[in-house]
C-alpha positions in Angstrom: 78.1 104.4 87.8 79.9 104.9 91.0 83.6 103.1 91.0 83.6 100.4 93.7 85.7 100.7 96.9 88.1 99.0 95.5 88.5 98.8 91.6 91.2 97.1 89.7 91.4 98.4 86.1 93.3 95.9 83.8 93.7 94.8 79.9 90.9 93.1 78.2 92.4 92.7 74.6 93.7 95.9 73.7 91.6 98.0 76.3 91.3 99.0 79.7 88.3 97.4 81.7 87.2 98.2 85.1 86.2 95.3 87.9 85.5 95.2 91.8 88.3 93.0 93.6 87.0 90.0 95.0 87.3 89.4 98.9 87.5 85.5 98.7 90.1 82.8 99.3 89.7 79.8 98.2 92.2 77.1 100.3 92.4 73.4 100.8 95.0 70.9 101.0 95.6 68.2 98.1 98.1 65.1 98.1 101.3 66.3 96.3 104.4 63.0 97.0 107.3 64.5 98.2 109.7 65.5 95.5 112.6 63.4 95.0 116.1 63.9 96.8 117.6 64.7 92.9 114.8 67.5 92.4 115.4 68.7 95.6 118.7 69.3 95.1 118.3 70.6 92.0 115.9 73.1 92.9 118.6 74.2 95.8 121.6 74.4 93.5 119.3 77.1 91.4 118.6 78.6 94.3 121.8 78.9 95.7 124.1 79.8 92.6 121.4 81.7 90.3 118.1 83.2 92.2 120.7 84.0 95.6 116.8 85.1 97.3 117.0 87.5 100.1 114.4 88.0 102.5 111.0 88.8 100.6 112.1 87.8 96.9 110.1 85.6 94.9 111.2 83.7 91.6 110.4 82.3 88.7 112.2 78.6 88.6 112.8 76.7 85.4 110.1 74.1 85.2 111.3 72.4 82.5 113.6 70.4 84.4 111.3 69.8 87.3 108.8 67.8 84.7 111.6 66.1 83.7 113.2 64.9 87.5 109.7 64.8 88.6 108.2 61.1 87.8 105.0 62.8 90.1 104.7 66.2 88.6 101.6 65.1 85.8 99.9 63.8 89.6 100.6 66.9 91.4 99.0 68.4 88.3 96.0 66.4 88.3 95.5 66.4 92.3 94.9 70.2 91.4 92.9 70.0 88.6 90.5 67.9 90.6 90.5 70.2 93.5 90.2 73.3 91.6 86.6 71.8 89.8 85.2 70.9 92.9 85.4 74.5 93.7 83.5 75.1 91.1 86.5 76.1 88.5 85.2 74.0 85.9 88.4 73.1 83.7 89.7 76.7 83.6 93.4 74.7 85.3 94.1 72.6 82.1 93.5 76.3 79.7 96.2 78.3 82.1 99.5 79.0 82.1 101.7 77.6 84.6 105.3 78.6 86.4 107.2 77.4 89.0 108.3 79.7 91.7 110.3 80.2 94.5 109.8 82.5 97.4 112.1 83.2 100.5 109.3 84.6 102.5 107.0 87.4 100.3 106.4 91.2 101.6 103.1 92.5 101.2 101.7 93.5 98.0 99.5 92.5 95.2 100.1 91.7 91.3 97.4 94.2 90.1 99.9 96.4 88.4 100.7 93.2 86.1 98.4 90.1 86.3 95.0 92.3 87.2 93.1 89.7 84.2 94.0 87.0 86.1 93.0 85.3 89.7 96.6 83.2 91.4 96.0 79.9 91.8 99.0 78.0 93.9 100.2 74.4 94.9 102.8 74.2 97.4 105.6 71.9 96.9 108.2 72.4 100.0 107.6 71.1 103.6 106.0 72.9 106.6 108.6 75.6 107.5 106.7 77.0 110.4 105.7 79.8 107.4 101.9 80.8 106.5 100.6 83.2 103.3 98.5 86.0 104.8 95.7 88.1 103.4 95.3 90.9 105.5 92.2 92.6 104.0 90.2 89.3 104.1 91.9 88.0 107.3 92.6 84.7 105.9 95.7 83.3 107.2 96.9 79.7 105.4 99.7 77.4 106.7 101.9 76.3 103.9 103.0 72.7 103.9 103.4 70.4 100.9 99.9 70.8 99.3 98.8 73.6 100.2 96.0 74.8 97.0 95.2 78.4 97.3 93.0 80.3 94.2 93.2 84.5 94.7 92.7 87.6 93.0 95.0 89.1 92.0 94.7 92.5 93.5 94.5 91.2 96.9 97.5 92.4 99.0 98.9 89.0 100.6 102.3 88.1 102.0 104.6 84.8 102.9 105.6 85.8 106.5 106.5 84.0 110.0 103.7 81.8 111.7 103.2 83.9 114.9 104.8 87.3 113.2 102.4 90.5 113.0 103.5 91.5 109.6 106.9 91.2 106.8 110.4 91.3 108.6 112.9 90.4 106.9 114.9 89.7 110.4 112.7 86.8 110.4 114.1 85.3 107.6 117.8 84.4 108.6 120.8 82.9 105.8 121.0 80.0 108.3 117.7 79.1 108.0 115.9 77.1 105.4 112.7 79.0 104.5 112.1 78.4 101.1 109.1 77.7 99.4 108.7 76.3 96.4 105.4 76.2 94.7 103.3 76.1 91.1 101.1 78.8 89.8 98.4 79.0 87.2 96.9 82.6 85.8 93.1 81.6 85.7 91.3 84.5 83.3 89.7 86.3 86.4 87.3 87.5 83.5 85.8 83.2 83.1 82.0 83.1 84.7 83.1 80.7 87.0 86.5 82.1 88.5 84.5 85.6 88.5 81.6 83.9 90.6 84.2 82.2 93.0 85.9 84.9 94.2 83.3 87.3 94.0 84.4 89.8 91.2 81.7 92.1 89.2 83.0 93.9 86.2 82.6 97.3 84.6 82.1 98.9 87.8 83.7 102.0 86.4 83.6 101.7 82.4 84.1 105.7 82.4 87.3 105.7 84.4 88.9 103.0 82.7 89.3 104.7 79.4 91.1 107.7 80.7 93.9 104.7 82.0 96.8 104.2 80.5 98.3 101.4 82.2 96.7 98.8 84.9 96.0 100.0 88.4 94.2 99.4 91.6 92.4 102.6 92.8 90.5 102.7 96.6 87.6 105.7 96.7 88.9 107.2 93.8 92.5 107.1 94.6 95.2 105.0 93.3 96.9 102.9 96.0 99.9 100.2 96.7 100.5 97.8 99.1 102.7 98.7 102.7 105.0 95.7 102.0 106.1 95.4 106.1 101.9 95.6 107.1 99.8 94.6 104.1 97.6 98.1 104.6 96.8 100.2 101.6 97.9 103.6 101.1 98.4 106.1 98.1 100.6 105.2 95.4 103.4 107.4 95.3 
């Protein structure tokens, strides 16, 4: 069997399995109420005194204490798991692991290397900061305001950059400004029916490669690429 174009090789149990990457994006907006002035706060004084993001970081908060502060969260939660089964997710949300993150702008690259069993899926939280989440190999180019719902492989290079910008600078991102986002994210098994059929993955598309892997990787023609963090494009890994 030929390898596809590009192939993500990742753990299945204890073994290396070989899939295609799939090319769609699924996006829509959901009602998320505006987090409270305490949570807000709260998220800000973590930011500030613990995560200190520069330009391009992204975080893991604790969520603990936003379920707590957040009298909305378990709606924000179910606004999503709504959203996600009319995309045909089934109930694949309420089986997932979930985090809380924070992001000061993202540079290019994709989570292949560590989540490649998994497809992203992501609620943002924080208002419209004049910043969007770009996929450059699909094209798709999302504004993020407060419920934004994205669902993504994995091994799809994206970004959180400047609405207008070309690519990742971290110029854009100045200490004076506020351009923090703040949003949740599920792990949906990329390997479910359902997720696989949404976003367009086939699997075993190179059994034979896979079991001379050690480790998972994305490979292009044969070859095992990263991410350009300041354009999105792929290239050899070094």
């Amino acid at each position: 069997m030929t390898p596809a174009p590009l192939t993500s090789y990742f753990w299945s149990g204890d073994s290396l399995r070989s899939r295609s990457v799939g090319g769609n994006v699924l996006s829509g907006k959901v009602e998320v109420p505006p987090p409270p002035a305490r949570l807000l706060a709260d998220w800000n004084r973590e930011i500030t005194t613990r995560l200190l993001l520069e330009p391009g970081d992204v975080e893991q908060m604790p969520l603990a204490r936003t379920q707590v502060r957040w009298p909305d969260y378990d709606r924000c939660v179910q606004a999503m798991a709504t959203w996600t089964r009319a995309q045909g997710l089934g109930d694949t949300l309420a089986d997932s692991d979930i985090a809380l993150m924070a992001c000061r702008g993202a540079r290019y690259h994709h989570d292949g290397e560590q989540y490649g069993g998994a497809a992203f899926c992501n609620v943002f939280l924080s208002e419209d900061k004049g910043l969007d989440v770009h996929f450059p190999s699909s094209g798709h180019r999302i504004p993020l305001v407060r419920g934004t719902a994205i669902v993504f492989d994995t091994c799809q290079p994206h970004a959180v950059i400047r609405r207008g910008s070309n690519g990742f600078h971290a110029a854009d991102f100045a200490s004076d400004e506020d351009l923090t986002q703040l949003f949740l994210t599920w792990e949906l098994p990329v390997d479910t029916p359902c997720v696989a059929q949404a976003l367009g993955v086939a699997f075993d598309v190179d059994p034979e490669g896979a079991t001379r892997l050690a480790e998972e990787e994305v490979w292009k023609n044969g070859v095992r690429v990263q991410v350009n963090p300041a354009s999105g494009h792929w290239e050899p890994a070094a």
